[in-house]
N, C-alpha and C positions, 0 to 999 in steps of 0.2 A: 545479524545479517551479514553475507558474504559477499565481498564487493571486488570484483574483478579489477586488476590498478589496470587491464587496457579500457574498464567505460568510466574513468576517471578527467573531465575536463576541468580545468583551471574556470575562475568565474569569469576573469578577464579574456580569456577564449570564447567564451559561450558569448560573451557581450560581440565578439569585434566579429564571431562567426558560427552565428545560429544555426545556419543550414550544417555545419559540421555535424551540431552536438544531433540535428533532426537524424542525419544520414546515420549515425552511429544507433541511435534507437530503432531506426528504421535494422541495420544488422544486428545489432548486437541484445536487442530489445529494451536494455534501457541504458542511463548515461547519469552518473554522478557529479555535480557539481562542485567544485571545493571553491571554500572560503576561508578566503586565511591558513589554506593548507587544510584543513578539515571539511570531514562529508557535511554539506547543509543542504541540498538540493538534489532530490530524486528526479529525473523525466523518464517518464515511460510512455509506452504506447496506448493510447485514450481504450482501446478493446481489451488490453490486460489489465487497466486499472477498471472497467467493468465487470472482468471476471474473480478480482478482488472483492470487487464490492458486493458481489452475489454469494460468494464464500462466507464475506464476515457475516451476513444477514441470515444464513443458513448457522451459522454459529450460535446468532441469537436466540435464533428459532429454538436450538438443540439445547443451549440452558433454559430458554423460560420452559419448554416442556417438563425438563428434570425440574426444576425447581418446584413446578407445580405438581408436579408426583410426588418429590418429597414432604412438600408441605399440602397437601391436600385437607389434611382436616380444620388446617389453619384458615385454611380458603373459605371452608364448607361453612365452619362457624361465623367469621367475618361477613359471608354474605346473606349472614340470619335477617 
């Protein structure tokens, strides 16, 4: 993942000033948290992590279909 160091907040910033880290997702769409110097917290905007969530479920969708075409006669027999 590629992580811009300007939506990089300190965790002690995000504690002492939340509206910062809001205003920053609000531009920049989303804001990394560091702990201890390191990424441990994503915030994003609530309508892009639904458009995530619609991709990974279409994801699923696209393996169980392959999968069920590859194995088709696995299926056919098992539902004897």
């Amino acid at each position: 993942m590629m992580i811009n160091t300007n939506n990089l907040v300190s965790l002690t910033e995000a504690n002492r000033n939340f509206s910062k880290v809001a205003r920053l997702v609000d531009e920049r769409g989303s804001v990394v948290i560091l702990k201890n110097n390191s990424p441990r917290y994503l915030v994003i905007d609530f309508s892009k992590a639904e458009k995530l969530q619609d991709a990974a479920d279409e994801d699923v969708m696209a393996v169980s279909k392959r999968l069920i075409a590859k194995n088709r006669e696995a299926y056919e027999e098992l539902a004897k």
